[in-house]
DSSP file (Angstrom, degrees, kcal/mol; ACC not computed):
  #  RESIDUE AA STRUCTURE BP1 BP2  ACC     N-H-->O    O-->H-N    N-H-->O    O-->H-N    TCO  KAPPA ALPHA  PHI   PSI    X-CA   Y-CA   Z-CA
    1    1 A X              0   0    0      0, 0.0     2,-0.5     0, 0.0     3,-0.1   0.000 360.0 360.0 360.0 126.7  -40.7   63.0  -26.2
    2    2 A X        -     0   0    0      1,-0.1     4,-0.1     2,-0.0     5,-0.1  -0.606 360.0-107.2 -87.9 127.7  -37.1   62.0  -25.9
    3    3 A X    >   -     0   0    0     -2,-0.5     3,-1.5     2,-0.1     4,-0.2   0.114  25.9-125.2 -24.4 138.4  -35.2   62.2  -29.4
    4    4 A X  T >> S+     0   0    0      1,-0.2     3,-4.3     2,-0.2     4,-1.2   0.998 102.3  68.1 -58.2 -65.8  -34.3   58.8  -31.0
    5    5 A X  H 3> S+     0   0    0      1,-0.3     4,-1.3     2,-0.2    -1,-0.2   0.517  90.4  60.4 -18.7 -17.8  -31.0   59.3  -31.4
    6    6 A X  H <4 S+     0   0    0     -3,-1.5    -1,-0.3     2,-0.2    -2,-0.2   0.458 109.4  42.1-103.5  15.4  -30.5   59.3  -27.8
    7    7 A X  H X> S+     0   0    0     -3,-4.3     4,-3.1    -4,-0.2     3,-0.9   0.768 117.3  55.8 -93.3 -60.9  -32.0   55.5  -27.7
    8    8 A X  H 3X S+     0   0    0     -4,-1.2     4,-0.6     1,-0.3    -3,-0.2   0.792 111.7  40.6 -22.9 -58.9  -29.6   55.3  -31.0
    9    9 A X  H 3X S+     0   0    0     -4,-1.3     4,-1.9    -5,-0.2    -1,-0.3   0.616 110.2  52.1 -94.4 -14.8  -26.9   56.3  -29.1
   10   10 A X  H <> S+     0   0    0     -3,-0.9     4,-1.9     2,-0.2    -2,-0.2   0.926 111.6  53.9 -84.5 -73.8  -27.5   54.2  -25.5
   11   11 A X  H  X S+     0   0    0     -4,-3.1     4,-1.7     1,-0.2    -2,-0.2   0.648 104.5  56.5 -44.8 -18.8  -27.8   50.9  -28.0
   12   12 A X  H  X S+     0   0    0     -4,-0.6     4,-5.2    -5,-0.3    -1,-0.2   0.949 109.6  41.8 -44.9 -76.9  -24.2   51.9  -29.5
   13   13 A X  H  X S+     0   0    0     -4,-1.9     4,-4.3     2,-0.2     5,-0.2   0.885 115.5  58.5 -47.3 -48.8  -22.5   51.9  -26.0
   14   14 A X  H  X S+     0   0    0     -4,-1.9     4,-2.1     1,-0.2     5,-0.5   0.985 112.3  30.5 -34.3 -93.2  -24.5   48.8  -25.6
   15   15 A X  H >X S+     0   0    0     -4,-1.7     4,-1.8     2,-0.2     3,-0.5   0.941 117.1  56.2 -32.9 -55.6  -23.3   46.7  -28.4
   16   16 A X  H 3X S+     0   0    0     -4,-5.2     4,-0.6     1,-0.2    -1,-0.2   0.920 110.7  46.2 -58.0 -40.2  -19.6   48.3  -28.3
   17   17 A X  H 3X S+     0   0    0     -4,-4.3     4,-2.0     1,-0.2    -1,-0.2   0.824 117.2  48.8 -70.8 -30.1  -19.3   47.1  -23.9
   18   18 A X  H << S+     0   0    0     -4,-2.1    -1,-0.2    -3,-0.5    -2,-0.2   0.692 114.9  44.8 -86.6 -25.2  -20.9   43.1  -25.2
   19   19 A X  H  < S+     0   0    0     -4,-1.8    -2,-0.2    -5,-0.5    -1,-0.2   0.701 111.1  49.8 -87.3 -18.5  -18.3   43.1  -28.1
   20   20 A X  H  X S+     0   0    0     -4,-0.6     4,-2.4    -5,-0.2    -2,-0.2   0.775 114.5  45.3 -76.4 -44.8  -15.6   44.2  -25.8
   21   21 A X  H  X S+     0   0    0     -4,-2.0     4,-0.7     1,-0.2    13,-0.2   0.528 113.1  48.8 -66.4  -7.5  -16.6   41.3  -23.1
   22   22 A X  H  4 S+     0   0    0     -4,-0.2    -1,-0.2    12,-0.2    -3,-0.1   0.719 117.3  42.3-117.8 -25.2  -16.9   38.7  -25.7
   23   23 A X  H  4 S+     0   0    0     -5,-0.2    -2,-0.2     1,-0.1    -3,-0.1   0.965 127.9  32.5 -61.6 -55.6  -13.1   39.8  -27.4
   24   24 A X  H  < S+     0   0    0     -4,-2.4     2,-0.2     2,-0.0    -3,-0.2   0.793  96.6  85.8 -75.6 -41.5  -11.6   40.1  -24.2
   25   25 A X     <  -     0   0    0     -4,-0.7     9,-0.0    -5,-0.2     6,-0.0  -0.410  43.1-169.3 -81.1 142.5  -13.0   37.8  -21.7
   26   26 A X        +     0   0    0     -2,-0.2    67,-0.6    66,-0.1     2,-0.4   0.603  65.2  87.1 -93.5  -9.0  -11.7   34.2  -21.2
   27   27 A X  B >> S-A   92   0A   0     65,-0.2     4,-2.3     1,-0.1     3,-0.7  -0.674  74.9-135.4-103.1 140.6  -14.5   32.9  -18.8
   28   28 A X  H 3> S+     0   0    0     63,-3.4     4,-1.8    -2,-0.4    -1,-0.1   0.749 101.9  52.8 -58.0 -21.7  -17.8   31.3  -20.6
   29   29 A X  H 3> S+     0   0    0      2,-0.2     4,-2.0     1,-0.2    -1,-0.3   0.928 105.0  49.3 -72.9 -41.5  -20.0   33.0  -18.6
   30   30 A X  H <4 S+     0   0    0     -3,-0.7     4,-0.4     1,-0.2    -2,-0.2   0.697 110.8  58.3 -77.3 -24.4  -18.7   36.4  -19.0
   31   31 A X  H >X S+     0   0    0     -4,-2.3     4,-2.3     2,-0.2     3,-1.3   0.913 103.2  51.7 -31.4 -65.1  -18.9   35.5  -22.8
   32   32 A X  H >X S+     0   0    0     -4,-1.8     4,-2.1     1,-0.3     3,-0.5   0.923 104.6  51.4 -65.6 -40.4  -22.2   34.9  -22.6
   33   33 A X  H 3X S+     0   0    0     -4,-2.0     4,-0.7     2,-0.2    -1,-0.3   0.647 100.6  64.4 -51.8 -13.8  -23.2   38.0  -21.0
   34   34 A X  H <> S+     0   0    0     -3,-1.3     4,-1.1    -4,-0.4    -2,-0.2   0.642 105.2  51.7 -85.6 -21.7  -21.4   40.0  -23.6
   35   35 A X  H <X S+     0   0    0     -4,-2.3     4,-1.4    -3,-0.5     3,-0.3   0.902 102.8  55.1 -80.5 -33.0  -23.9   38.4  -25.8
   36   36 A X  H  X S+     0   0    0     -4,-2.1     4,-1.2     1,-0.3    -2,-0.2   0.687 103.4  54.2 -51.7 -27.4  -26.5   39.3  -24.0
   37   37 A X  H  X S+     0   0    0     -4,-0.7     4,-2.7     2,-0.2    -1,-0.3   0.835 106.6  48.2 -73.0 -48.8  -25.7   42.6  -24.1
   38   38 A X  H  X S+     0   0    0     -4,-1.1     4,-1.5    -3,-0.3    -2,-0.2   0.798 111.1  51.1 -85.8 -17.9  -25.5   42.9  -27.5
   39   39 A X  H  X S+     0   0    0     -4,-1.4     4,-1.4     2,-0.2    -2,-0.2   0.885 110.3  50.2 -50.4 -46.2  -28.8   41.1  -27.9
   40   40 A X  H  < S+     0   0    0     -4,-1.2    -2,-0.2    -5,-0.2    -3,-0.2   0.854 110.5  53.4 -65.7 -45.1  -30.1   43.9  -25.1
   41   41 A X  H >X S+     0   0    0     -4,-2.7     4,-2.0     1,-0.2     3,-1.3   0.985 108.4  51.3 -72.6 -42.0  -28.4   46.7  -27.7
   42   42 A X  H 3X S+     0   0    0     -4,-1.5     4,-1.2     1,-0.3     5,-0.2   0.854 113.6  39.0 -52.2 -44.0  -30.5   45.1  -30.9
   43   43 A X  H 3< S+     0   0    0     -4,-1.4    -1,-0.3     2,-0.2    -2,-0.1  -0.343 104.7  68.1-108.1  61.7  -34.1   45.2  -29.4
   44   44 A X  H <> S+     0   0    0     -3,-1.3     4,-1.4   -36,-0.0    -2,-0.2   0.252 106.5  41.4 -59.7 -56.4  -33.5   48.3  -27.8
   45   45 A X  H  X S+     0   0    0     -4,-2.0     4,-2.2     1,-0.2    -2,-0.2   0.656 107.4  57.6 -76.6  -4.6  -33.4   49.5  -31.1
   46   46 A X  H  X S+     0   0    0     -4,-1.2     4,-1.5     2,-0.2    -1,-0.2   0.731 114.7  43.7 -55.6 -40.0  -36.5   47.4  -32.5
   47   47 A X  H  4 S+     0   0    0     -5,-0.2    -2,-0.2     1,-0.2    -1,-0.2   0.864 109.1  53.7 -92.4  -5.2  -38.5   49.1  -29.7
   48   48 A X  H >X S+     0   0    0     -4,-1.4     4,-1.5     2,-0.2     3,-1.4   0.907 114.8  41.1 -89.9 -43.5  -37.2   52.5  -30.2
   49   49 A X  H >X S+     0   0    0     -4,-2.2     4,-3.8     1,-0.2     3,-1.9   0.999 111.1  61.4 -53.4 -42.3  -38.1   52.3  -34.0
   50   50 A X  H 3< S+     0   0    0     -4,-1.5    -1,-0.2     1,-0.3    -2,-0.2   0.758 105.1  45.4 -43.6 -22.3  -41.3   50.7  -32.9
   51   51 A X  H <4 S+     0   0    0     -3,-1.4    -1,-0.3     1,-0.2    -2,-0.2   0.771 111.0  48.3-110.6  -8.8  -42.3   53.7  -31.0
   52   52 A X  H << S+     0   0    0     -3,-1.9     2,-0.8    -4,-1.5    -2,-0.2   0.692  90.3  92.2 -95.2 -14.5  -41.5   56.4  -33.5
   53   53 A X     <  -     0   0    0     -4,-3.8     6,-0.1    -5,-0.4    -1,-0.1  -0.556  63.9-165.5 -96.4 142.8  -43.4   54.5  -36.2
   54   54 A X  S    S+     0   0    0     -2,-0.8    -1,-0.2     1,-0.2    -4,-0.0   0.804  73.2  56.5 -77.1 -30.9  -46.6   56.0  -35.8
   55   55 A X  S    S+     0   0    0      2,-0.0     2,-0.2     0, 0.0    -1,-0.2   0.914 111.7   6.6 -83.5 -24.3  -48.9   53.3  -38.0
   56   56 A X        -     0   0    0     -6,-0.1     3,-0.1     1,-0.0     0, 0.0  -0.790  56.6-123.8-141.6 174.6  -48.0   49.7  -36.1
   57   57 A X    >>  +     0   0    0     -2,-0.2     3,-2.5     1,-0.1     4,-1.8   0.221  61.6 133.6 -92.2  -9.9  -46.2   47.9  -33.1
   58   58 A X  T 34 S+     0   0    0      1,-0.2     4,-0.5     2,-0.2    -1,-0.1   0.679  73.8  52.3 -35.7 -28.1  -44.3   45.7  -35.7
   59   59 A X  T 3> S+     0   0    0      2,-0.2     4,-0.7     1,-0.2    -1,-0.2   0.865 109.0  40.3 -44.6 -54.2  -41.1   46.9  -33.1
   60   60 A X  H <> S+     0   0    0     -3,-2.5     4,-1.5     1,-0.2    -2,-0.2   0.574 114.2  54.6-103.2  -9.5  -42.1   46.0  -30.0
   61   61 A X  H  < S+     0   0    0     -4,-1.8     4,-0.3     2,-0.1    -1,-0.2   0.532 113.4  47.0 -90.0  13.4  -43.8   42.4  -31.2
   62   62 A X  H  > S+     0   0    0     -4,-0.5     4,-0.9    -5,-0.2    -2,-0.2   0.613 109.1  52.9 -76.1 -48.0  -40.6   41.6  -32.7
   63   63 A X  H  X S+     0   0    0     -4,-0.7     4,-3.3     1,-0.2    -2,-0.1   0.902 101.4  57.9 -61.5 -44.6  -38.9   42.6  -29.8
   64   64 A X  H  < S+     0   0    0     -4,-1.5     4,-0.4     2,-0.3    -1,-0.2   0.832 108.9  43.3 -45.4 -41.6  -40.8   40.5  -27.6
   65   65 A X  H  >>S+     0   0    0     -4,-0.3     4,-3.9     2,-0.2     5,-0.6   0.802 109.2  60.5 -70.0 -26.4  -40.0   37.1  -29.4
   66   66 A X  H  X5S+     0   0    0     -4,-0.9     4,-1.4     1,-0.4     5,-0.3   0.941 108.0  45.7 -87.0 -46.5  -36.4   38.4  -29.6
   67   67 A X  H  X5S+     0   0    0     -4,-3.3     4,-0.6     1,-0.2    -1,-0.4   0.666 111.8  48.4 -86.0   3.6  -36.7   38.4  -25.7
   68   68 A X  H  >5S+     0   0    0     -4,-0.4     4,-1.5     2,-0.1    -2,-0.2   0.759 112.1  49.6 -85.1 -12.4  -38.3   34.9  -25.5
   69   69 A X  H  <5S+     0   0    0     -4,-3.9     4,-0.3    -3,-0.3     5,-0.3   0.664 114.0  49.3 -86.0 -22.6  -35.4   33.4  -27.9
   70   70 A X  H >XXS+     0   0    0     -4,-1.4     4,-3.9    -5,-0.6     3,-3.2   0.926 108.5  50.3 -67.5 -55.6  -32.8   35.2  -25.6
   71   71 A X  H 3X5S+     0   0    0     -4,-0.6     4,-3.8    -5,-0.3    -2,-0.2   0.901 115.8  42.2 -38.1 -62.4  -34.2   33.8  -22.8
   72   72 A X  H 3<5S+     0   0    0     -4,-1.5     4,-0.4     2,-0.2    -1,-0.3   0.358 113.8  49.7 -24.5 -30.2  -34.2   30.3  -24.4
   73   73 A X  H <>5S+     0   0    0     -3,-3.2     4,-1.3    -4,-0.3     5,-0.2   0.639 106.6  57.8-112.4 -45.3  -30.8   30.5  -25.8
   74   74 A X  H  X5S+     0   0    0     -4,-3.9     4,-5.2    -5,-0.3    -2,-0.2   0.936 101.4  51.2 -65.5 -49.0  -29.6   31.6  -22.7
   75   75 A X  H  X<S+     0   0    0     -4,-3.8     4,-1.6    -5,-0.5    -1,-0.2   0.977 111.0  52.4 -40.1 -61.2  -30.9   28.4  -20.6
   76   76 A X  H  4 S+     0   0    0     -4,-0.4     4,-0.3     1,-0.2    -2,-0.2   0.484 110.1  50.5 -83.4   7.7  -29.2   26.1  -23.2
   77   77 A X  H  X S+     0   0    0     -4,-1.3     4,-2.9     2,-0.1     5,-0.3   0.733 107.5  45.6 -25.4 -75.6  -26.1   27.9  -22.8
   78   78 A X  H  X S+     0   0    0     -4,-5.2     4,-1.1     1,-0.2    -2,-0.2   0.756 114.3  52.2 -64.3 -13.0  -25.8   27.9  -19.4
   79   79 A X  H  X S+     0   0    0     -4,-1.6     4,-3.4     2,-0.2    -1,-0.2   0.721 105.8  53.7 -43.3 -55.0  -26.7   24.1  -19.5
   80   80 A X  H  > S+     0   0    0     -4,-0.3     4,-2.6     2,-0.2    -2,-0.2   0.937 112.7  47.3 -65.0 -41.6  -23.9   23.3  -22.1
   81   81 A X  H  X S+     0   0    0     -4,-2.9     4,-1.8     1,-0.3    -2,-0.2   0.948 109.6  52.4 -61.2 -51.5  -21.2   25.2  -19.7
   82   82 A X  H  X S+     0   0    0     -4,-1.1     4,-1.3     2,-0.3    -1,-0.3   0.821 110.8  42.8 -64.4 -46.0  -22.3   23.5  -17.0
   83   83 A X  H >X S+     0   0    0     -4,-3.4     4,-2.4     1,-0.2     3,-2.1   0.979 117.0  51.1 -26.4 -69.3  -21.9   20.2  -18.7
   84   84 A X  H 3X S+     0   0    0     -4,-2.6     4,-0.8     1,-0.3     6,-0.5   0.739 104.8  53.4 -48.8 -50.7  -18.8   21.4  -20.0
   85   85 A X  H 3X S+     0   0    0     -4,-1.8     4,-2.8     2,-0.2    -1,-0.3   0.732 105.7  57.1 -53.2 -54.0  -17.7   22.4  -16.5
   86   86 A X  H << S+     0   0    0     -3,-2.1    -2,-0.2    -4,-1.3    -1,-0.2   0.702 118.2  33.5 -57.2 -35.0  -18.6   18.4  -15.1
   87   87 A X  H  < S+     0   0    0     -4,-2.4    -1,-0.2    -5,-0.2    -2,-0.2   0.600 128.5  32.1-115.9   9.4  -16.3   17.0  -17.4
   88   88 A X  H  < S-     0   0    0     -4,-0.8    -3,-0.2    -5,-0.3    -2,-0.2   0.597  83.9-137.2-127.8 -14.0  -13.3   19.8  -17.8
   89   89 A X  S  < S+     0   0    0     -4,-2.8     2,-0.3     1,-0.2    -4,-0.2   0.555  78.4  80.6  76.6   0.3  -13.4   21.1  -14.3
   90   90 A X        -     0   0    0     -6,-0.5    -1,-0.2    -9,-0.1    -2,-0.2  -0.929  56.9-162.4-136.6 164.4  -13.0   24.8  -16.1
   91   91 A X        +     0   0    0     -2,-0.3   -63,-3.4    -3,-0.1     2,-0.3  -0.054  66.1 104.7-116.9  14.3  -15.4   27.3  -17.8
   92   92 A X  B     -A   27   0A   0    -65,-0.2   -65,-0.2     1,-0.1     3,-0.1  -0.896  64.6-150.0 -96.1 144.1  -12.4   29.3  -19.6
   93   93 A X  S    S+     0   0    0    -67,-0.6     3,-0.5    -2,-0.3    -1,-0.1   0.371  88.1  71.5 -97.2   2.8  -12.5   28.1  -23.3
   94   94 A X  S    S+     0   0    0    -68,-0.3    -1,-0.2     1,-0.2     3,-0.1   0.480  98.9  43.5 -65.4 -17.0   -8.8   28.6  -23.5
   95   95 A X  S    S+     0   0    0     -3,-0.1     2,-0.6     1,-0.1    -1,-0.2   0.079  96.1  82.7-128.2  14.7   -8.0   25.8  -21.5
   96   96 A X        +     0   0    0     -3,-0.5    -1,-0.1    -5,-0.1     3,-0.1  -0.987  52.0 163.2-125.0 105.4  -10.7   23.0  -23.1
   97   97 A X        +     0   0    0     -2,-0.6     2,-0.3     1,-0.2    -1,-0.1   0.438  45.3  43.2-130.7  23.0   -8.9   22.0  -25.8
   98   98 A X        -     0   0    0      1,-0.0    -1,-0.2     0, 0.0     3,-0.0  -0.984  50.2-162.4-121.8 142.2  -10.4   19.0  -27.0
   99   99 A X  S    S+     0   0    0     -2,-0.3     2,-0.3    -3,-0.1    -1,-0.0   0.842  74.8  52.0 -92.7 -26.4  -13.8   18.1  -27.4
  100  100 A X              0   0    0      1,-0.1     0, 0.0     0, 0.0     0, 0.0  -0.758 360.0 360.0 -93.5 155.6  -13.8   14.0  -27.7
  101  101 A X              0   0    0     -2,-0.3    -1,-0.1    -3,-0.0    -2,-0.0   0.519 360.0 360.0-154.4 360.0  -12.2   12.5  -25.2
């Protein structure tokens, strides 16, 4: 059985590379994968508790909704850019700098 800590430690990297993409990057899409990635680092660790506690699944059905609301979240995202995209001709959010127009 592989240690928790090394799940522990894999969801770390996780989070730290999606927090780095979402400081760093100017384009919306590559934003949005850096949330996804720290979304990916959180229910890693919902299913890695899930599987060392021994009495329920409470982990991994948590996790599951947590991937249908990414999933979800992620659609109307990529929807909003793409709007965004129609009427600014850019997806960097550095360069939309009004919203009425």
């Amino acid at each position: 059985m592989i240690p928790l800590y090394h799940f522990l430690i894999i969801s770390a990297v996780l989070f730290c590379i999606g927090l780095f993409m979402v400081i760093s990057k100017s384009n919306a899409i590559q934003v949005l994968i850096g949330i996804e990635l720290i979304l990916n680092a959180a229910i890693l660790n919902l299913v890695a508790f899930g599987k060392y506690d021994k009495l329920n699944n409470n982990g991994q059905v948590f996790a599951l909704f947590a991937i249908v609301l990414a999933a979800a979240t992620t659609a109307v995202a990529l929807a909003i850019i793409l709007n965004v995209y129609r009427k600014y001709k850019t997806i960097e959010p550095d360069k939309i700098d009004q919203l009425k127009d």
